[in-house]
Backbone as JSON, one array per atom type, in Angstrom:
{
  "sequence": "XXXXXXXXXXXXXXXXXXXXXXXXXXXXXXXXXXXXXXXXXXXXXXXXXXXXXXXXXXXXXXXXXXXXXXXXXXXXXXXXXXXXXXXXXXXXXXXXXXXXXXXXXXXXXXXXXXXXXXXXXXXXXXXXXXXXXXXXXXXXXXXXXXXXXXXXXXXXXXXXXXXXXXXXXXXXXXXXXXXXXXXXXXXXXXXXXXXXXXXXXXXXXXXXXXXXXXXXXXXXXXXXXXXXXXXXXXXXXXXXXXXXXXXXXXXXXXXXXXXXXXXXXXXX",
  "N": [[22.45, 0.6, -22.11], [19.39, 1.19, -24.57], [17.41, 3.91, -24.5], [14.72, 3.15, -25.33], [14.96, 0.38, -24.04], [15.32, 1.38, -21.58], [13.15, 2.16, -20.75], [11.09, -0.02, -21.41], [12.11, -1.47, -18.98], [11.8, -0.12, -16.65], [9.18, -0.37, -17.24], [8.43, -2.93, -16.97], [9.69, -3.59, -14.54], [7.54, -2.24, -12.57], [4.8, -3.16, -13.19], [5.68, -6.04, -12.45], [5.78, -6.17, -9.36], [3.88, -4.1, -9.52], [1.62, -5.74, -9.22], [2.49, -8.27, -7.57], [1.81, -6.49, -5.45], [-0.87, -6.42, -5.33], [-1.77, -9.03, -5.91], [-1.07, -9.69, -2.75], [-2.7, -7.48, -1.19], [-5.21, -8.88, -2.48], [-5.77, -11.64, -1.21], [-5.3, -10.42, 1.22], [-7.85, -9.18, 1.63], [-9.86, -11.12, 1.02], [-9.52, -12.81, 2.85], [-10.13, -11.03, 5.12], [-12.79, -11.38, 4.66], [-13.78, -13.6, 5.53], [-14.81, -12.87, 7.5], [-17.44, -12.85, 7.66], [-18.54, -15.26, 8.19], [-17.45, -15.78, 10.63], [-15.39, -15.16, 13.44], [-13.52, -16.74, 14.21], [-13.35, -18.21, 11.77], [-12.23, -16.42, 10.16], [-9.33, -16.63, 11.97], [-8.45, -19.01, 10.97], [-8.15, -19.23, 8.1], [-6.25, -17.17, 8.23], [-4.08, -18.74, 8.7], [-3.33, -19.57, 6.12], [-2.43, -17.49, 4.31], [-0.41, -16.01, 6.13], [1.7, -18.32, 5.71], [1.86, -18.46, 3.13], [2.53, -15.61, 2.71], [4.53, -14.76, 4.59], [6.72, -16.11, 4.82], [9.98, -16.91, 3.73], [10.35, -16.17, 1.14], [7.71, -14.84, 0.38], [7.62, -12.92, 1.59], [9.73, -11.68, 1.0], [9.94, -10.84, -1.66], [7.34, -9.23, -1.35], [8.45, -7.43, 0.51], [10.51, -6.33, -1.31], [8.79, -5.39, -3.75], [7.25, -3.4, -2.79], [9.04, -1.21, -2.18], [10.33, -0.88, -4.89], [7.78, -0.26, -6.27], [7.08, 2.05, -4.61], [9.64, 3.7, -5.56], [9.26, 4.44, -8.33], [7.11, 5.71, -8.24], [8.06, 7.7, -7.53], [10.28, 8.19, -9.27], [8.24, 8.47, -11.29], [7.53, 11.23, -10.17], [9.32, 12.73, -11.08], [10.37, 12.47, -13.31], [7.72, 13.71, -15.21], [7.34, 16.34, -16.59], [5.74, 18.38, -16.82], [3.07, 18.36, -14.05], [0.91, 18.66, -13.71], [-0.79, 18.79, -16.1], [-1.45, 16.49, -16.66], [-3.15, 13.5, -17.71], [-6.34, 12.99, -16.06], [-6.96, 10.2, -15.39], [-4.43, 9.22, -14.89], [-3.19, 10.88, -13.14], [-4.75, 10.92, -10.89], [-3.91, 8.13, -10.58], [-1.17, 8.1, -9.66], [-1.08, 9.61, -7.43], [-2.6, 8.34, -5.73], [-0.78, 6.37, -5.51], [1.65, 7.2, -4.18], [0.41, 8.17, -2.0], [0.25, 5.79, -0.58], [2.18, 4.51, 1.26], [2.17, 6.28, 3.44], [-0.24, 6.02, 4.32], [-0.69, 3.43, 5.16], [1.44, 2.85, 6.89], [1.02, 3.02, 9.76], [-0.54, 0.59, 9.8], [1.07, -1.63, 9.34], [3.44, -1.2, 10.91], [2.4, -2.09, 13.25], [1.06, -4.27, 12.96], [3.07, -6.16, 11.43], [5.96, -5.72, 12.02], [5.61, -5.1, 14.97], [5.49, -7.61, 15.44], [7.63, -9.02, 14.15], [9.98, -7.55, 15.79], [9.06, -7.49, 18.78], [7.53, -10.24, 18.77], [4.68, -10.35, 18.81], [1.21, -11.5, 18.89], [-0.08, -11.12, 16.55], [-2.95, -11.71, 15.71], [-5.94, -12.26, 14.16], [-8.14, -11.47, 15.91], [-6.42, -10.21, 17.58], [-6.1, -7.46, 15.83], [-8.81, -6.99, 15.38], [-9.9, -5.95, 17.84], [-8.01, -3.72, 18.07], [-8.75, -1.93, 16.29], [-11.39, -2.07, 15.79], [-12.82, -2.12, 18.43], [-11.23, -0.88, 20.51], [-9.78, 1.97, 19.09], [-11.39, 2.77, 16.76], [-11.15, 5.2, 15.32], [-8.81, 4.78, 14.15], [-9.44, 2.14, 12.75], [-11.18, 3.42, 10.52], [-9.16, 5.13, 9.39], [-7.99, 3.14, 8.68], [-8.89, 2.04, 6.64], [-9.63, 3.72, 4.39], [-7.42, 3.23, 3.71], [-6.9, 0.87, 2.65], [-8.97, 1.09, 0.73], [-7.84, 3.14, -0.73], [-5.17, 1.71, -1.8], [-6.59, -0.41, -3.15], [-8.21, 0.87, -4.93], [-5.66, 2.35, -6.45], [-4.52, -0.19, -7.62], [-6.33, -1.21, -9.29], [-6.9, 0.66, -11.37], [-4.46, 0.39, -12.1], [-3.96, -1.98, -13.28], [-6.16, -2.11, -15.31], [-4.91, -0.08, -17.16], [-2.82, -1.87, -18.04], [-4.19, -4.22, -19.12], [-6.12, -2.99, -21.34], [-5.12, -3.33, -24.06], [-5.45, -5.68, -24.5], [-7.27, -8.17, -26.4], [-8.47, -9.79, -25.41], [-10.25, -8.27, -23.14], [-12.39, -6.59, -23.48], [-14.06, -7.96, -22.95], [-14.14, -9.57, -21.15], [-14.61, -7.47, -19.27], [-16.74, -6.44, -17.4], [-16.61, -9.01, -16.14], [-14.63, -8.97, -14.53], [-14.37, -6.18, -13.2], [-17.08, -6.65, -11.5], [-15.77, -8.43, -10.34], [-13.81, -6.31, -8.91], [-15.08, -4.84, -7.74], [-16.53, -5.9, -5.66], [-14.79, -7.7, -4.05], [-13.39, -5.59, -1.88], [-15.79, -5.15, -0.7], [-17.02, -7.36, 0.39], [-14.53, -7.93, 2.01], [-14.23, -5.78, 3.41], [-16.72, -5.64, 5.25], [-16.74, -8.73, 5.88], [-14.69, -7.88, 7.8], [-15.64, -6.1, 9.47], [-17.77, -7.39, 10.57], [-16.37, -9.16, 11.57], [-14.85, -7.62, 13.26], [-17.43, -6.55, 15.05], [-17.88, -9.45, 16.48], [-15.86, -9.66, 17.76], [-16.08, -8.09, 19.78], [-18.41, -8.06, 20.81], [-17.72, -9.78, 22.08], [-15.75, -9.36, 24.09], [-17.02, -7.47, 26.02], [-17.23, -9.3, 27.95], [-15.44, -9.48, 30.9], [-13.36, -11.58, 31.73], [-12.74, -12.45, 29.43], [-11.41, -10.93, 28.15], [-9.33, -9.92, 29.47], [-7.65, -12.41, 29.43], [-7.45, -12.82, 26.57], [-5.68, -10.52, 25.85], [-3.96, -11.04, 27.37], [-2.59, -13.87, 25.82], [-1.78, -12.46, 23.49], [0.81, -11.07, 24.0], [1.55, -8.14, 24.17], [3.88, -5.56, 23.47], [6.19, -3.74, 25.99], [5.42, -0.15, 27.44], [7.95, 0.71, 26.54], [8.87, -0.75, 24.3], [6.93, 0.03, 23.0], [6.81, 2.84, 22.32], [9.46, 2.31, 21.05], [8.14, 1.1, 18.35], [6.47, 3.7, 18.04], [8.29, 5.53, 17.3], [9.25, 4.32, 14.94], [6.87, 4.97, 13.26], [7.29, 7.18, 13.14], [9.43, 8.3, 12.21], [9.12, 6.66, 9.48], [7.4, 8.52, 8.28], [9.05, 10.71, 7.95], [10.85, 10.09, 6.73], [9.44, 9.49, 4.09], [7.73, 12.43, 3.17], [10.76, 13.61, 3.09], [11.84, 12.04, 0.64], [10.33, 12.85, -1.19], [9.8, 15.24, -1.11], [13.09, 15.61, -1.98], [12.63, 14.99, -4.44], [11.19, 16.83, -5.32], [12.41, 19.07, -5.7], [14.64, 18.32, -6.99], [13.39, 18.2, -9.91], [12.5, 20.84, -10.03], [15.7, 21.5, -10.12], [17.02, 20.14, -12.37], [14.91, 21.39, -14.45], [15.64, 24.38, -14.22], [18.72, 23.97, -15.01], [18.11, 22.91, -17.83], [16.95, 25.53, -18.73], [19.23, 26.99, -18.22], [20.85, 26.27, -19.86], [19.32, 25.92, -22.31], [19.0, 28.93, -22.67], [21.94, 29.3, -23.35], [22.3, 27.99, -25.38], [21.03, 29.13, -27.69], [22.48, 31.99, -26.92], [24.7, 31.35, -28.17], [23.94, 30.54, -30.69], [22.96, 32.95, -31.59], [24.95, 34.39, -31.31], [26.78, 33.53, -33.82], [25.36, 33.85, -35.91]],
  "CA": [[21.04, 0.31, -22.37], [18.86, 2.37, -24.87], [15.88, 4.91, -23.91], [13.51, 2.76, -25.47], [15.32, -0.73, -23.24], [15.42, 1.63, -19.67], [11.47, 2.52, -20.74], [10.61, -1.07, -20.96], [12.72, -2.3, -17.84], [10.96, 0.15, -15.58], [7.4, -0.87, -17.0], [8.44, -4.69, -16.51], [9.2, -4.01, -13.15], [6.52, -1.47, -12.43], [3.94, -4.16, -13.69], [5.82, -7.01, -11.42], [5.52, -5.22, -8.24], [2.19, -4.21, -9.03], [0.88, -7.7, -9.57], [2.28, -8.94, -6.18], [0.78, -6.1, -4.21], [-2.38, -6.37, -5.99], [-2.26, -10.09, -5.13], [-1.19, -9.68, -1.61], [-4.27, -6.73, -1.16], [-6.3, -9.23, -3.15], [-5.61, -12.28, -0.46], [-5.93, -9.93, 2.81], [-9.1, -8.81, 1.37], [-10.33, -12.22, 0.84], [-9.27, -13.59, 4.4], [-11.35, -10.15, 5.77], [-14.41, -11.78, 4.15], [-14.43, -14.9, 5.83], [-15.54, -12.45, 9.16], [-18.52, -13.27, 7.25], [-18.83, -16.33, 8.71], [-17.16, -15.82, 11.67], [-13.69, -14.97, 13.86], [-12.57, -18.25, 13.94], [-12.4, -18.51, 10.11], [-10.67, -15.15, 9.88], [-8.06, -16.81, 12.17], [-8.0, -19.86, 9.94], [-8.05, -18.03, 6.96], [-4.99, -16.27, 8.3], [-2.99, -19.77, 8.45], [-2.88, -20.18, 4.53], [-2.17, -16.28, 4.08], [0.7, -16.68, 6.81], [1.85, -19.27, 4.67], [1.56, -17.56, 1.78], [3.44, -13.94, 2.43], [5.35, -14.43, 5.45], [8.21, -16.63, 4.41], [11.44, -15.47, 2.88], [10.16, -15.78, -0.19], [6.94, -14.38, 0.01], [8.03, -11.35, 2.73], [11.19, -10.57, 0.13], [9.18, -10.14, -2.85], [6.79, -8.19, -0.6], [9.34, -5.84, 0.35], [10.99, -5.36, -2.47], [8.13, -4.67, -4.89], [7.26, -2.1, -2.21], [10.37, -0.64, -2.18], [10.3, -0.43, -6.32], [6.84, 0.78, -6.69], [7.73, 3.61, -4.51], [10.49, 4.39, -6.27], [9.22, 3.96, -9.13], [6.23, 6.52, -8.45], [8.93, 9.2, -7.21], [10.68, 8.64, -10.63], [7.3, 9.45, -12.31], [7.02, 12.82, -10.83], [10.59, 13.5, -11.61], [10.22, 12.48, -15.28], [6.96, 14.25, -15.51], [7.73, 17.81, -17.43], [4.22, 19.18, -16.79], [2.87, 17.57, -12.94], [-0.75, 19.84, -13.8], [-1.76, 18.7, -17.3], [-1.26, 15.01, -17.22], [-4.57, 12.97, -17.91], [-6.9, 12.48, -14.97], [-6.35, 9.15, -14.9], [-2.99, 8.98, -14.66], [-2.87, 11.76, -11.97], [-4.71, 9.83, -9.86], [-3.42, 6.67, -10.39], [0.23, 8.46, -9.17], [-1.76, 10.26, -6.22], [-3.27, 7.48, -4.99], [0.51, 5.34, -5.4], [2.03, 7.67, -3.47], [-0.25, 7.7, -0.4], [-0.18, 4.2, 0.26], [2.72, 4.36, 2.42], [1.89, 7.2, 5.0], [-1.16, 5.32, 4.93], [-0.41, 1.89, 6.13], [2.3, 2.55, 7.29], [1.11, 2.42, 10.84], [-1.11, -0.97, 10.24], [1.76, -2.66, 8.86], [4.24, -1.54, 12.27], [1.32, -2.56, 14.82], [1.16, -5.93, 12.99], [4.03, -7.51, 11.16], [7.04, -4.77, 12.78], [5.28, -5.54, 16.04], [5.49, -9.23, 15.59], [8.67, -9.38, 14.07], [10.61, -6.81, 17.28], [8.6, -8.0, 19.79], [7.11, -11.57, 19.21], [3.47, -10.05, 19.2], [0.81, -12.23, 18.17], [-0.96, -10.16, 15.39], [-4.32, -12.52, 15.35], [-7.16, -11.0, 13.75], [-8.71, -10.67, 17.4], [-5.63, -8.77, 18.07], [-6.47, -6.14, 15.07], [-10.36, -5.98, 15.22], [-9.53, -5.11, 18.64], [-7.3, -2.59, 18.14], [-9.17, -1.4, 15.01], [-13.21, -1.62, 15.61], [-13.27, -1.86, 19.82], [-10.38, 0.28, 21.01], [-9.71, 2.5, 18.18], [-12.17, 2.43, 15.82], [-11.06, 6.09, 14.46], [-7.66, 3.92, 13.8], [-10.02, 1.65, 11.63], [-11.33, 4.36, 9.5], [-8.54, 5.54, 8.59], [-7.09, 2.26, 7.35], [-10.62, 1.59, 5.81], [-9.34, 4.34, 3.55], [-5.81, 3.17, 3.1], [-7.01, -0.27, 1.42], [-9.66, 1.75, -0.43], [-6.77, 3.95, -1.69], [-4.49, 0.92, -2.4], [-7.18, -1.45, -4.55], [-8.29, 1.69, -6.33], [-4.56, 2.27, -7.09], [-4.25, -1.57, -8.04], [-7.45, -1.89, -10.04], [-6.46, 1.44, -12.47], [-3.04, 0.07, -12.94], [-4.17, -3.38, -13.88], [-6.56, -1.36, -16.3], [-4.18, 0.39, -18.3], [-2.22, -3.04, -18.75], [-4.9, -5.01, -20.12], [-6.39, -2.32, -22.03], [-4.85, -3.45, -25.01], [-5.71, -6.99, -24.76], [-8.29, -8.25, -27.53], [-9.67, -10.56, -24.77], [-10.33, -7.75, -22.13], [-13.48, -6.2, -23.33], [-15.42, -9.46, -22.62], [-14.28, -9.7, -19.75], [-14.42, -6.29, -18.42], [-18.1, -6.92, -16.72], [-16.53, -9.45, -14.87], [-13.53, -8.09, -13.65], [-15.43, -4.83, -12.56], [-17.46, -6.72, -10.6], [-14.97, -8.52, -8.44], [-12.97, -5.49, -8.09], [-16.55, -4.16, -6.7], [-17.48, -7.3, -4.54], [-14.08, -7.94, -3.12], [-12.83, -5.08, -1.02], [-17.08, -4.9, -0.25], [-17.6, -8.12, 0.96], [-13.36, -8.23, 3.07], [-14.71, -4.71, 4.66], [-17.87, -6.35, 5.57], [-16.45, -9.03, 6.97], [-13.49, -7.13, 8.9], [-16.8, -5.03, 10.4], [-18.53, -8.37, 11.36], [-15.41, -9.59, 12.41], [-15.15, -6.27, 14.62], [-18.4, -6.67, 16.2], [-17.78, -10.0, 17.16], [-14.69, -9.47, 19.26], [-16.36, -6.5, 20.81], [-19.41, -8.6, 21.97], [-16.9, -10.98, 23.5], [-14.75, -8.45, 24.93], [-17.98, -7.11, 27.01], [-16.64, -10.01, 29.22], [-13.48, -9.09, 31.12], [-12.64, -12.7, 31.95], [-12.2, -12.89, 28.27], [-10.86, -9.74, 27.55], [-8.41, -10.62, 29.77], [-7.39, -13.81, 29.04], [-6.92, -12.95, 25.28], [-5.28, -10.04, 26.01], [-2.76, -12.07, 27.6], [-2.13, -14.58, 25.12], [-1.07, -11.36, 22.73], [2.27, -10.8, 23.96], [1.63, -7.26, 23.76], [4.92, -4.82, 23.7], [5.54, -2.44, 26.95], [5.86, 0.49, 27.34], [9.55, 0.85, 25.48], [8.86, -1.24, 22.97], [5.4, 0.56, 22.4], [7.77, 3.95, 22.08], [10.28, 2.04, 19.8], [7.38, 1.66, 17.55], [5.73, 4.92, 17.6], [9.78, 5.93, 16.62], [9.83, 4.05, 13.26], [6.5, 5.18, 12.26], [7.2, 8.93, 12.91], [10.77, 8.04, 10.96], [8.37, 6.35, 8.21], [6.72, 9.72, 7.73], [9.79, 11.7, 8.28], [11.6, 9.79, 4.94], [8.59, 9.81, 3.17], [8.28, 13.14, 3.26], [12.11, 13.63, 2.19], [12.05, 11.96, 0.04], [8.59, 13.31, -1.63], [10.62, 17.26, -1.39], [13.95, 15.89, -2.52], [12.15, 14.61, -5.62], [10.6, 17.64, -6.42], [13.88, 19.74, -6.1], [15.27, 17.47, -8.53], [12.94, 18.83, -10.59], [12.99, 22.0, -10.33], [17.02, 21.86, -10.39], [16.44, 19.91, -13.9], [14.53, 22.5, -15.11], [16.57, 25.44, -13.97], [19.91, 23.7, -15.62], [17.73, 23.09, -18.94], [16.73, 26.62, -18.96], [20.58, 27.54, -18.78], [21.42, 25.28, -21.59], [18.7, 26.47, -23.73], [19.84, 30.44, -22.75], [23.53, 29.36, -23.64], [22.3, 27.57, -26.75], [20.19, 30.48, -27.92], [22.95, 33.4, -27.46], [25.58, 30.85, -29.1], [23.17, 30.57, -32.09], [22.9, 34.76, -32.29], [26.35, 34.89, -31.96], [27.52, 33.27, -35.0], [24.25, 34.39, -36.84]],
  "C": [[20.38, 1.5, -23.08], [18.06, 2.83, -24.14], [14.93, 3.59, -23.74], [13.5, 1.23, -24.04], [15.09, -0.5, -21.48], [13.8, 1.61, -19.92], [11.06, 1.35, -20.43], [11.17, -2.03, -20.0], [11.52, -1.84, -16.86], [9.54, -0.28, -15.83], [7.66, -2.11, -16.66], [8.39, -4.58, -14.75], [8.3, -2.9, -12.14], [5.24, -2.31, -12.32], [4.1, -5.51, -12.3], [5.66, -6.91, -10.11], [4.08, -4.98, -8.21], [1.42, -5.2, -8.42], [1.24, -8.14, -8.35], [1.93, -7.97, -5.41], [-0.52, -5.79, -4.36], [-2.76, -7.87, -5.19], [-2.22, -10.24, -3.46], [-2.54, -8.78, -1.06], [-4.96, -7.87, -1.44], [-6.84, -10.41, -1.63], [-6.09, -11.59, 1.06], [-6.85, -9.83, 2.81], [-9.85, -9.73, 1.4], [-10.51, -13.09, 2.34], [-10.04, -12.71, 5.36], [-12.64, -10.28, 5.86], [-14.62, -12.6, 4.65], [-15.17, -14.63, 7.39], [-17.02, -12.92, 8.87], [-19.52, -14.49, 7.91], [-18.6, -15.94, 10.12], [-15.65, -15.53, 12.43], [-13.03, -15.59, 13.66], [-12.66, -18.2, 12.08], [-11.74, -17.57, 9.77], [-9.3, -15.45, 10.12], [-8.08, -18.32, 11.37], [-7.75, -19.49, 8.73], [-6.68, -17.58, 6.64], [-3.75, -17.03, 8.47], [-2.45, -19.33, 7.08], [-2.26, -18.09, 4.11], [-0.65, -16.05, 4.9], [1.48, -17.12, 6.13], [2.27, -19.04, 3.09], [3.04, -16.59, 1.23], [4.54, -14.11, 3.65], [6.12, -15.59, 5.93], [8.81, -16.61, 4.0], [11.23, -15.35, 1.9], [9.1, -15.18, -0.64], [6.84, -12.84, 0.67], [9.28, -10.9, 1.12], [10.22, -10.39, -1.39], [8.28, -8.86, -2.91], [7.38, -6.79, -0.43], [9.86, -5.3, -0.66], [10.12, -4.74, -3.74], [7.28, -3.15, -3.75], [8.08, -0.84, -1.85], [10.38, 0.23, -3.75], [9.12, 0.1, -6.74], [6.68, 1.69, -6.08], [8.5, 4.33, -5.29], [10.2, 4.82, -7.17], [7.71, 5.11, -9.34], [6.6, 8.1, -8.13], [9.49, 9.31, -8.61], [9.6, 9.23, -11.63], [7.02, 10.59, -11.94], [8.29, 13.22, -11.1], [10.56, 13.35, -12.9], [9.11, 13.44, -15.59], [7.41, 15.97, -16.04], [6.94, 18.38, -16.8], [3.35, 18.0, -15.65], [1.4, 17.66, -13.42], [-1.29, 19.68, -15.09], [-1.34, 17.07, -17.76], [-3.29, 14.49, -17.22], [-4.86, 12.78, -16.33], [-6.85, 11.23, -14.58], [-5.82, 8.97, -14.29], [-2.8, 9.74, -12.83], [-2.97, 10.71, -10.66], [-4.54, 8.7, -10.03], [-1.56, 6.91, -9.69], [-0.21, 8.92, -7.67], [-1.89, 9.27, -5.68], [-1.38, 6.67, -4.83], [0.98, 5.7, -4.18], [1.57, 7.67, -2.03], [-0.9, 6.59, -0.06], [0.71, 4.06, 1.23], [2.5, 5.34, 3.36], [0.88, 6.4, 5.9], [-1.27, 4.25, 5.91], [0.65, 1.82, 6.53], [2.09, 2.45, 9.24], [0.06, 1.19, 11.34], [0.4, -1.84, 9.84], [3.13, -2.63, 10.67], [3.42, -1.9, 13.41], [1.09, -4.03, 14.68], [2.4, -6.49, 12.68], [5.23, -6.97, 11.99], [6.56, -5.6, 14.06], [5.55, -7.21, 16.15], [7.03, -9.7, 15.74], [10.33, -8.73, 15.48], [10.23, -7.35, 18.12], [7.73, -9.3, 19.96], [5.61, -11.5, 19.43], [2.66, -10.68, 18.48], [-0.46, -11.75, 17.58], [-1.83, -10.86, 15.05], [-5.15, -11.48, 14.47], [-8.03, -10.67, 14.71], [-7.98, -9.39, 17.91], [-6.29, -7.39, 17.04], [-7.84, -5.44, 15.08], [-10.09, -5.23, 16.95], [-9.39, -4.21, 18.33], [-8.33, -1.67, 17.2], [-10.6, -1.0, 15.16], [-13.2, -1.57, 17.15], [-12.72, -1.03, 20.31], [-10.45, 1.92, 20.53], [-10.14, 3.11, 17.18], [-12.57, 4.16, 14.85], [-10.01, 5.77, 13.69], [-8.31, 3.09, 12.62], [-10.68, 2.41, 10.84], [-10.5, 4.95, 8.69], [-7.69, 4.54, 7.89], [-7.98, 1.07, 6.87], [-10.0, 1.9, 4.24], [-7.88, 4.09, 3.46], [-6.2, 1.87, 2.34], [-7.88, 0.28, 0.57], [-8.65, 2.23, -1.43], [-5.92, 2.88, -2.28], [-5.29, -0.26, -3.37], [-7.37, -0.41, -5.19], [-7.57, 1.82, -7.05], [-4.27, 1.21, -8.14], [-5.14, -1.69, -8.88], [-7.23, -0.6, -11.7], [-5.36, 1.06, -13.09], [-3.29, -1.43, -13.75], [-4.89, -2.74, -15.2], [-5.87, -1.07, -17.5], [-3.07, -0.53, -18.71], [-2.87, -3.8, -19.84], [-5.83, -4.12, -20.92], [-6.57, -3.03, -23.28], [-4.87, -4.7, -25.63], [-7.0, -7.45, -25.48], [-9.21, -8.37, -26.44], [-10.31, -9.49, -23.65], [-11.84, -6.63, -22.17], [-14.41, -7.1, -22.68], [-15.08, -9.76, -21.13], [-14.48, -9.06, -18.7], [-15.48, -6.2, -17.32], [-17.86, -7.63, -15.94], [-15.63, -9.24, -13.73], [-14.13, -7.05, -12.84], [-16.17, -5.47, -11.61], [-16.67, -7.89, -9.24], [-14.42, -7.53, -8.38], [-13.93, -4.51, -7.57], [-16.62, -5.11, -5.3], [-15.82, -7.17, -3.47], [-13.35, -7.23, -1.74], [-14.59, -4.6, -0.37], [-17.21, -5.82, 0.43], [-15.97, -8.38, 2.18], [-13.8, -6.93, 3.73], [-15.95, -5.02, 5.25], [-17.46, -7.31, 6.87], [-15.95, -8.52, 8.37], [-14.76, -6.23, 9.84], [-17.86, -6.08, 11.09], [-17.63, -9.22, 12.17], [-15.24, -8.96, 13.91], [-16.4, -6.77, 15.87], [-18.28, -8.11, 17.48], [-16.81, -10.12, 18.67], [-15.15, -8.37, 19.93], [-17.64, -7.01, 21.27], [-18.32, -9.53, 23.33], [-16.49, -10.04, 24.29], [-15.64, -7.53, 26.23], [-17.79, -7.87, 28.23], [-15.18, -9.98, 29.89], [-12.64, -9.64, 30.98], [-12.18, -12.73, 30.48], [-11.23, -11.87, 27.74], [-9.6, -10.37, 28.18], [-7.22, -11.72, 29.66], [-6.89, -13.5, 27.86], [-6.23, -12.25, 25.18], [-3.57, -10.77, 26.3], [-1.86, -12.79, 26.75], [-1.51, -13.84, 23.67], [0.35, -10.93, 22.87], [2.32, -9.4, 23.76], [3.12, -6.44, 24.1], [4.68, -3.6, 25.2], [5.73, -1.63, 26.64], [7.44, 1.39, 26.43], [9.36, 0.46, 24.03], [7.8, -0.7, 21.89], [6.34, 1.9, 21.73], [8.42, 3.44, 20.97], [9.41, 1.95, 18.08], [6.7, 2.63, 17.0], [6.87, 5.7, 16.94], [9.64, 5.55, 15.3], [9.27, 4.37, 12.91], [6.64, 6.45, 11.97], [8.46, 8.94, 11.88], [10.22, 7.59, 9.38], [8.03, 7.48, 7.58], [7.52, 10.47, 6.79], [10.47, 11.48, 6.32], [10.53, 9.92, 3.76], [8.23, 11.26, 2.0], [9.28, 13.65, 2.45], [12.22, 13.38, 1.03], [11.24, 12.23, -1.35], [10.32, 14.69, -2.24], [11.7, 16.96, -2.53], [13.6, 15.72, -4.23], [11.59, 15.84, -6.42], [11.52, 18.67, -6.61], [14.52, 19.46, -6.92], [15.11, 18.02, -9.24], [13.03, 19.79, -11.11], [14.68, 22.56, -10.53], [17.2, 21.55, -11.87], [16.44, 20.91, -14.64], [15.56, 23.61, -15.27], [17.93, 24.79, -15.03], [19.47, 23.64, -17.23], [17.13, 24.68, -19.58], [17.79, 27.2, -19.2], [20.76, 27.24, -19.62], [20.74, 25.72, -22.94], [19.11, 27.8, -23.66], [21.05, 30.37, -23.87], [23.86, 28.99, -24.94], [21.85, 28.79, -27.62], [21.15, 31.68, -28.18], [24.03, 32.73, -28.54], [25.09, 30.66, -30.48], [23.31, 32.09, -32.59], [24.36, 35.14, -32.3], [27.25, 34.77, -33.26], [26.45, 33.53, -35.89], [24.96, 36.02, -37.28]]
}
């Protein structure tokens, strides 16, 4: 395969990946808004979304474009020559890539991990729970992990359609759903919140719903707090080994140019 053929593989699937975790973000965000109304349509809401992402074909696309736009944002700082004089843009549009998984990585093992190990029934009562009544320093910080992941998603879509005739005219409207939508699904998700936290003022209910959660015990609570500290741990790793790369790169192109350099003065 040439340069120019690997260049436009990785943007194809750089682009494809995006696009389904732009649409999956776009969908959660959308099903957050219907707190708007009320709990109960959050958990209806969360049928067709269900439905949606979490069947083999909509979970394996899931994973794997999360899988490849990781990768895929470790290969850009290893290609990068110069980390410190790329456009502001760009920077942060790699910054932000990058810390989407530390981020969510412990909403995603409290809901779908949790569900899928232990049979836990990840409602959206279960999460505002956890998130605005219990927790609710837990929901701040993964306030700012979908902030960080549409901003990510809304710059990269950007510098796709850039170049599209039709994309000035439309830019006014685009801009303002990618204003409205993660405004009006954090809205909800915060009217959603309140509601389960008036109910929950009643024990009998607390109780009761509590129950019907299936929550993990003790062990299983541990087995989780295990994968996400392991989440970190590779993250991490694999963050360093990436930038060793680098610098080994370098270092070997610095020999090569030395070795080229005295072999030039030698036969000069």
């Amino acid at each position: 395969m040439t340069m120019l053929g690997s260049y436009l593989t990785v943007r194809r699937v750089r682009l494809i990946s995006g696009i389904v975790l732009f649409s999956y973000l776009s969908t959660h965000l959308l099903n957050h808004a219907l707190g708007l109304i009320s709990l109960e349509a959050m958990e209806e809401g969360r049928h067709w979304f269900l439905a949606l992402w979490r069947n083999p074909a909509g979970s394996s696309a899931l994973y794997l474009s999360l899988v490849a736009h990781f990768t895929l944002a470790l290969w850009a700082v290893y290609q990068r020559r110069r980390l410190f004089s790329m456009p502001r843009a760009e920077a942060l549009q790699l910054v932000l890539g990058l810390s989407i998984v530390p981020l969510l990585a412990q909403h995603v093992i409290g809901t779908r991990t949790a569900h899928e190990w232990h049979g836990v029934h990840d409602s959206y009562t279960y999460v505002v729970l956890a998130l605005y009544h219990f927790a609710p320093e837990k929901g701040l910080w993964q306030t700012a992990a979908v902030l960080v992941a549409w901003v990510h998603g809304c710059i990269g879509l950007h510098f796709w359609l850039r170049l599209r005739l039709w994309y000035p005219s439309w830019r006014p409207l685009l801009f303002a759903a990618a204003l409205l939508i993660p405004v009006f699904g954090l809205l909800g998700f915060l009217d959603g919140g309140r509601e389960a936290s008036r109910l929950a003022a009643d024990p009998d209910w607390l109780r009761a719903t509590l129950a019907t959660m299936n929550l993990p015990d003790r062990s299983g609570l541990a087995a989780l707090q295990a994968l996400e500290r392991q989440i970190y741990w590779w993250f991490g790793s694999f963050l360093m080994l990436t930038l060793a790369a680098r610098e080994v790169r370098a270092l070997l192109e610095r020999r090569r140019g030395l070795v080229h350099h005295i072999s030039r003065g030698s036969r000069g």
